[in-house]
matplotlib code that plots the C-alpha trace (Angstrom):
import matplotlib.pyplot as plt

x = [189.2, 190.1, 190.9, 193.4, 195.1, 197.2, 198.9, 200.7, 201.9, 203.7, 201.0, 198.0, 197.5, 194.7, 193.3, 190.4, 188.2, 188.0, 185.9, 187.8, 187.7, 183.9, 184.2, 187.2, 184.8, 181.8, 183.3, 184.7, 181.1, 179.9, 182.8, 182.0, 181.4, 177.8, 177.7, 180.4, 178.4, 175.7, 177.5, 179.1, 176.3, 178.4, 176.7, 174.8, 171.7, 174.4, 171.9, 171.6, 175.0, 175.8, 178.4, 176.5, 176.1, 179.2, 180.1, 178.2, 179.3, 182.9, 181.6, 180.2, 183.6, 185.4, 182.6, 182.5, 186.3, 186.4, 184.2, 186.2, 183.1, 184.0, 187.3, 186.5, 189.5, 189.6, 191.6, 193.8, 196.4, 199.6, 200.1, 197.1, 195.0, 192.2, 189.7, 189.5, 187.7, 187.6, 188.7, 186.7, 187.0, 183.9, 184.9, 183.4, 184.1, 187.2, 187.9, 189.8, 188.6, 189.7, 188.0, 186.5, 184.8, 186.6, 185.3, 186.5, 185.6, 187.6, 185.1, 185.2, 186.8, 190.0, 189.8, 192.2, 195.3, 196.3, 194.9, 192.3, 195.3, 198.2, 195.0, 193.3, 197.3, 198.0, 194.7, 195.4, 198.6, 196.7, 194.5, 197.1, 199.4, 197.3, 193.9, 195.3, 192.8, 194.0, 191.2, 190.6, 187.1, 185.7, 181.9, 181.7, 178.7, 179.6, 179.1, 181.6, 184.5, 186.1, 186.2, 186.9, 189.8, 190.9, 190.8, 192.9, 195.7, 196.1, 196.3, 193.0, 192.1, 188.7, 186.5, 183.2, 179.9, 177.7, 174.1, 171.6, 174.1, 173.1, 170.1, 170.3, 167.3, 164.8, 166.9, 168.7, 171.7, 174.7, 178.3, 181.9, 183.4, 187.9, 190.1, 193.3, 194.8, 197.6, 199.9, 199.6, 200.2, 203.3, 204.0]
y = [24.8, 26.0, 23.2, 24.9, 23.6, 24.8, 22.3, 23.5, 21.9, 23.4, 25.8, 25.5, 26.0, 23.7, 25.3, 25.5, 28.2, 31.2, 34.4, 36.6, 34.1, 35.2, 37.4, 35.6, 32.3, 34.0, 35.4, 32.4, 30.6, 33.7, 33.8, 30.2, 29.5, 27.6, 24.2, 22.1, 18.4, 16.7, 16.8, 20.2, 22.8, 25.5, 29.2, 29.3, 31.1, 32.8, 35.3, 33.6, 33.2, 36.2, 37.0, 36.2, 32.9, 31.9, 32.8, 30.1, 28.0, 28.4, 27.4, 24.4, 23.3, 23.8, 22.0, 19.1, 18.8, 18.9, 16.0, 14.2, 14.0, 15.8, 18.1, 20.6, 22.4, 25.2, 25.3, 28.2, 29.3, 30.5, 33.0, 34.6, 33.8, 32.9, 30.4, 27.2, 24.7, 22.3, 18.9, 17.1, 14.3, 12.4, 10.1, 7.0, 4.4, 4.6, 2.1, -0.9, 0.8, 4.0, 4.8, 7.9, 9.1, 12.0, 14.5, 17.2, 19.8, 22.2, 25.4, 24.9, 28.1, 26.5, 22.8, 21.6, 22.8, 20.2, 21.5, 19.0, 16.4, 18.1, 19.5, 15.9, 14.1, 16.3, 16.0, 12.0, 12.6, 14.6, 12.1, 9.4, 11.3, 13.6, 11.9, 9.1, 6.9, 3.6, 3.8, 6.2, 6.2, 7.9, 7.6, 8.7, 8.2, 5.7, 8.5, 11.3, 10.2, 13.3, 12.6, 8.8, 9.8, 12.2, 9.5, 6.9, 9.7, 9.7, 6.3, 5.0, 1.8, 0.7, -1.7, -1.6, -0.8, -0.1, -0.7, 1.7, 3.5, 7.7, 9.3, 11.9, 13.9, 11.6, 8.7, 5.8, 5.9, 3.5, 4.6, 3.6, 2.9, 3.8, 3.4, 4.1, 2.5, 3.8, 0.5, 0.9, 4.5, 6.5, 9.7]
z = [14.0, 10.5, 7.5, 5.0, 2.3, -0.3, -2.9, -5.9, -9.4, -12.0, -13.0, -10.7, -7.0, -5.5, -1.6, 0.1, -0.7, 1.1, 1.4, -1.0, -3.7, -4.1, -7.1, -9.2, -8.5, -9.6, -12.9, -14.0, -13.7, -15.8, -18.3, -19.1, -22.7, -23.9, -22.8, -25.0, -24.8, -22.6, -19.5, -19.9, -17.9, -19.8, -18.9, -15.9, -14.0, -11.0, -10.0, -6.7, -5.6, -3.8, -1.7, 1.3, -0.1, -1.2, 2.6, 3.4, 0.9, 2.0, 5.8, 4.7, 3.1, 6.1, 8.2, 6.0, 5.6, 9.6, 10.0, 6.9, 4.9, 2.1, 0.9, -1.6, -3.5, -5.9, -8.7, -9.3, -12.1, -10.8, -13.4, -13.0, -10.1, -12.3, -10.9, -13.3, -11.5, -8.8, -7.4, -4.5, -2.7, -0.8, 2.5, 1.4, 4.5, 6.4, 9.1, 7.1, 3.7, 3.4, 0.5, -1.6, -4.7, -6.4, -9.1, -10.6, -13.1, -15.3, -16.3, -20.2, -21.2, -19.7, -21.3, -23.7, -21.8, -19.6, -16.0, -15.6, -15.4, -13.2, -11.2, -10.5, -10.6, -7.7, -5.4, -5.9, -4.2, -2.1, -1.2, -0.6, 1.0, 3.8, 3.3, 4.4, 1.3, 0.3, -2.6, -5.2, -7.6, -9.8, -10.9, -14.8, -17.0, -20.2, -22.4, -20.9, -22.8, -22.1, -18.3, -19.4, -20.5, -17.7, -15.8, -17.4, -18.1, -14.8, -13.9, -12.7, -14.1, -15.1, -12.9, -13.7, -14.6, -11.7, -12.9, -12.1, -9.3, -9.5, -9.4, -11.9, -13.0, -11.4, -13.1, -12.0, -14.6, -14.6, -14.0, -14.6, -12.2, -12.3, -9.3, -8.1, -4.8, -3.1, -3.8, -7.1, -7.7, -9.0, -7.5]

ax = plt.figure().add_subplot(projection="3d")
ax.plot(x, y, z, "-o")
ax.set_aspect("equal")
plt.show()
């Protein structure tokens, strides 16, 4: 069993990753400019993601997405195939929940063009739509404005502060917590 996706917007295609994407994936990570802020990693060590290992990589996607535990999706420009980040989704607690954590990430070179928000409006959909969530979060330190404000552009509301929630660096830190449910979203 294979899980493949492929979701497009007006100038981005989100899919599962496959093999081939190895070398456009490992260029962007190496074209990435010096970290912008705090919580920007900016140029990377990629010396050990080889090919072989991005193989892997891509297998543990498609086993994860299988066992709805996780769904990661590239991010991919239309007019260029360039890789420019990635959208995931984590399976929080189905059963009368159906409820995730979503990230995403935009590889700084590409900021300040609008992907992050037709990339992350279109996985919510997504996630409403195929996923099958009711409830959307995201988990933002109180400092990433940037991300902060990804979030509220497309729609999620603030809830609250969770004290103490991720371990980060041998650190419990507290996070923001923004939803979205699927009653209260517009397409």
């Amino acid at each position: 069993m294979k899980f493949e996706v492929k979701m497009e917007t007006q100038n981005l295609i989100l899919r599962s990753y496959l093999y081939d994407d190895y070398r456009n994936w490992l260029s962007a990570f190496n074209n990435r400019y010096p970290s912008q802020n705090r919580f920007d990693k900016g140029k990377m060590d990629m010396s050990e993601c080889t090919e072989e290992w991005f193989k892997s990589l891509v297998n543990d996607h498609q086993e994860r997405a299988i066992n709805d535990k996780e769904y990661i999706f590239g991010v991919f420009r239309k007019f260029d195939g360039n890789h420019i980040g990635f959208v995931d989704f984590s399976t929080l607690l189905r059963d009368n929940f159906q409820w995730a954590r979503m990230g995403y990430t935009i590889h700084n070179q590409f900021w300040r063009k609008g992907y992050g928000e037709e990339a992350v409006t279109r996985a919510i959909n997504f996630g409403f739509e195929k996923l099958n969530y009711h409830r959307i979060e995201a988990h933002i330190d109180p400092e990433n404005l940037p991300s902060i404000g990804l979030a509220k552009k497309v729609g999620m509301t603030f809830e609250c502060v969770r004290n103490r929630f991720i371990l980060e660096n041998d650190r419990w830190i507290n996070q923001c917590v923004y939803y979205i449910d699927k009653d209260n979203h517009l397409h």
